[in-house]
N, C-alpha and C positions, 0 to 999 in steps of 0.2 A: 342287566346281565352281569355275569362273575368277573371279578378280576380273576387274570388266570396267568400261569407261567407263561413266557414268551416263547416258548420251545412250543408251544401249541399251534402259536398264532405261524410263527417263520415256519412249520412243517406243511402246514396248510398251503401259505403261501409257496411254499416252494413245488408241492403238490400241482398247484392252478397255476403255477408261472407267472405270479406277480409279486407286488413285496410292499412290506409293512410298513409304512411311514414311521420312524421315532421322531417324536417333537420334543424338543428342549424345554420346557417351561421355567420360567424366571420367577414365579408369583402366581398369585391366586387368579387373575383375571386368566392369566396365560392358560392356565391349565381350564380354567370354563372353557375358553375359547377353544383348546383341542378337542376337548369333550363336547362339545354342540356340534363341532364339525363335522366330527366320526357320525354322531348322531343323523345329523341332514343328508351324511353321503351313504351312510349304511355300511363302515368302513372298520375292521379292527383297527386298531391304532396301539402304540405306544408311545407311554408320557415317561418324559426323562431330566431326571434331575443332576446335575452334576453337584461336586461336592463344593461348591461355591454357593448352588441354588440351594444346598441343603442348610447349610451356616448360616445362610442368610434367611431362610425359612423355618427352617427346623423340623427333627424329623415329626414330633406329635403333628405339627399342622398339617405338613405332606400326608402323615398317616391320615387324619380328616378327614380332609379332601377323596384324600382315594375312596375310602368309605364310603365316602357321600356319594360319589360317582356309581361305585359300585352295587349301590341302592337304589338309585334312579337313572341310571345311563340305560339307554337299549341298544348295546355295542358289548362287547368282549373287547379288552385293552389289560393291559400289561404296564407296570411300574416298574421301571428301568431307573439302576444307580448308575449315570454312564460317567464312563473315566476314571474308575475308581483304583485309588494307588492309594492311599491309606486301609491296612488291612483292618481295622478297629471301625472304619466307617462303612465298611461295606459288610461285616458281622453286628454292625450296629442296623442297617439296612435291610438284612437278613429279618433281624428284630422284630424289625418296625413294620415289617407286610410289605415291602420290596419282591416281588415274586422275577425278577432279573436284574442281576448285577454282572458288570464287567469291569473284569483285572484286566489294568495298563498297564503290562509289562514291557511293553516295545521298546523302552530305552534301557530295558535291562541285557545281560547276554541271554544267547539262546538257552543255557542252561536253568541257571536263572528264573528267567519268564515261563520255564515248564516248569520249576519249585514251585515257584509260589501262587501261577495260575493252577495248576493240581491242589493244592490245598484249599484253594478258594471253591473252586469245582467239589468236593470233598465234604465242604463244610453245606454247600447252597445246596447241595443235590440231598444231603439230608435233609433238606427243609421244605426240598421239594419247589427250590428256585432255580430257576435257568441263569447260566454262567455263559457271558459273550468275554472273548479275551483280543487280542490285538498282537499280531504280527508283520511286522515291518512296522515304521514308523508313518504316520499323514503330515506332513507340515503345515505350521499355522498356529494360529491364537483364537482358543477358548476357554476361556475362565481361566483355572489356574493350570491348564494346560498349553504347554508353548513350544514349537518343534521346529527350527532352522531348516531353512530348504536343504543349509550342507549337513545337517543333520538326517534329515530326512531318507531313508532307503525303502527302496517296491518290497514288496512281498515276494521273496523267494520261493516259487511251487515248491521247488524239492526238499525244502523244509516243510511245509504242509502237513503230508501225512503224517510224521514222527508229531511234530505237536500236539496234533490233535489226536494223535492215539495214546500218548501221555498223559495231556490235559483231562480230557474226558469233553472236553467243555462243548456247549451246546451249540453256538454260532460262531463263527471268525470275522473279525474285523479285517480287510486286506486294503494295502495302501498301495494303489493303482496307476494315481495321478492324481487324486482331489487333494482338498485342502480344506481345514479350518478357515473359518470368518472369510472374508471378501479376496475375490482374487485379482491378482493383479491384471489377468488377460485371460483369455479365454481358456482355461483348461482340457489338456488335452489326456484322454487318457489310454492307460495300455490296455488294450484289449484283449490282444492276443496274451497277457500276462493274466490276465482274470480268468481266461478260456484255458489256460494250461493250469490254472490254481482249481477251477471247476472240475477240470479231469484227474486231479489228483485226491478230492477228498468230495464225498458229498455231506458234508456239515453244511450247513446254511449259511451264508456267506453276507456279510455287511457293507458297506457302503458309507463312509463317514463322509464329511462333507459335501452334503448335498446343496446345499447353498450358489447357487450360482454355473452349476451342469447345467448345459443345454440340453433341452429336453431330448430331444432325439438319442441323446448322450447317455440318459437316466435310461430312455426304455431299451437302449441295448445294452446297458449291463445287466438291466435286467432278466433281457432274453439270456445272457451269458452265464446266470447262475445268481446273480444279487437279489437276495429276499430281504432286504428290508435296509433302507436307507433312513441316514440322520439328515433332520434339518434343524438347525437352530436360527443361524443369524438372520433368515429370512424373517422370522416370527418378530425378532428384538427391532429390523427397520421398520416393520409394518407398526408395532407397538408402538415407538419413538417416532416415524414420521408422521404421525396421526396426531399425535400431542402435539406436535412442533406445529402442524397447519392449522390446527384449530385454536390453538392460544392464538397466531398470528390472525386468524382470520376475525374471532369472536372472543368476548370478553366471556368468561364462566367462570361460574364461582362458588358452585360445586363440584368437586370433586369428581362424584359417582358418574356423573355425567362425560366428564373429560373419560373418563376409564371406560363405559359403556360404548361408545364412539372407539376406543382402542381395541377392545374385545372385538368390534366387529368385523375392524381391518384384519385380525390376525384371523379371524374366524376365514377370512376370505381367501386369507393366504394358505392356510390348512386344508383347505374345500380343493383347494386348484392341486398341490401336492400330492392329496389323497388320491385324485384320479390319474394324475400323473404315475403312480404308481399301480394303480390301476389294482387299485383294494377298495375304489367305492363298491356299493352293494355286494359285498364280498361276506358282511355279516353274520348274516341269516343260514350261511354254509357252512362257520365253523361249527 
């Protein structure tokens, strides 16, 4: 099935009141493994590259991959440039078959982050690429993205609609109470802030750090308006604790073997995710 704009999959979603999984991929087994997941659950999905995974990967091979996916996947899915604050890598993204990009403006001022996220919006909506943007700040460390808790501020509702009637942009990232990479304690988040941000605009609404919400957590922001949550660091322990037990436990010396065994932990961690959000079998409807 097509790769397709993400504005396709989060409308649907939002339609059926559940929400889209974004996974982080780091590499090539990463992204097999979200793609067989989607696959085994019947699941859209989105695969997301930040601009760290891009440097390090590059965009012709990302372009590949997608390709290939797009050739043989029986799932609809979406190639998300997430975090993107270099405007040249996300018009380079544009490029290269990215059919969703988001501008991080949230460390800029409120004027600011509607400059430059409208242009970005502008440039992708020509090309017929969905534009997610970010208001308020999430705190925490991913990639080359890094946000001080005293840095860090909610998403202001009453800023809301002005944004997004400016912007144009196709989904909002809102900063709730989660967090990037691992949390120190249990996160707690505002609800009633996401219930009054839902009453203010009906754009599709995001969820970044999913990593470490307690479930119960994930499925009422979901009933509250969150169509489509990120997860990243979940993917990178399952990858990395898999390697670590299995070197300690068994001598291997190939390679393909040690990576096949990783693919399948992540594959598992995606599986659980996807229903968590409760976009398995959701496929065959877009």
């Amino acid at each position: 099935m097509p790769l397709v704009p993400a504005v396709r999959l989060l409308e649907h979603a939002q339609k059926n009141s559940y929400a889209v999984p974004g996974f982080n991929f780091h590499n090539m087994v990463d992204f097999q493994a979200i793609i067989a997941a989607a696959e085994a659950e019947a699941a859209p999905v989105m695969l997301m590259a930040t601009e760290d995974t891009i440097n390090f990967v590059g965009f012709d091979y990302i372009q590949g991959l997608a390709a290939a996916a797009a050739k043989t996947a029986g799932i609809h899915f979406a190639l998300h440039l997430d975090h993107g604050r270099n405007l040249d890598s996300i018009v380079k993204g544009i490029r290269y078959g990215f059919t969703s990009v988001m501008f991080d403006g949230s460390r800029l001022p409120f004027e600011e982050n509607i400059r430059l996220t409208s242009w970005v919006a502008d440039v992708a909506h020509k090309a017929g690429v969905s534009v997610e943007a970010e208001l308020g700040q999430i705190p925490g460390h991913e990639d080359n993205v890094s946000v001080s808790e005293q840095e860090a501020g909610m998403t202001d509702p009453n800023l809301v609609p002005e944004f997004v009637e400016r912007t144009g942009v196709d989904s909002l990232a809102v900063a709730i109470g989660t967090a990037h990479g691992l949390y120190k304690a249990e996160p707690r988040l505002d609800f009633a802030r996401l219930d009054a941000i839902r009453r203010k605009t009906s754009v599709p609404l995001v969820m970044h750090g999913g990593t470490g919400v307690p479930d119960d957590a994930v499925k009422k922001a979901i009933s509250l308006g969150i169509c489509k949550m990120n997860v990243g660091t979940d993917l990178r322990l399952a990858f990395m604790g898999c390697i670590r037990k299995t070197l300690e436990d068994q001598e291997i010396k190939d390679p393909r073997v040690l990576l096949k065994l990783a693919r399948e932990a992540v594959v598992e961690v995606v599986r659980g995710k996807i229903r968590l959000c409760g976009a398995n079998q959701r496929a065959g409807m877009i």
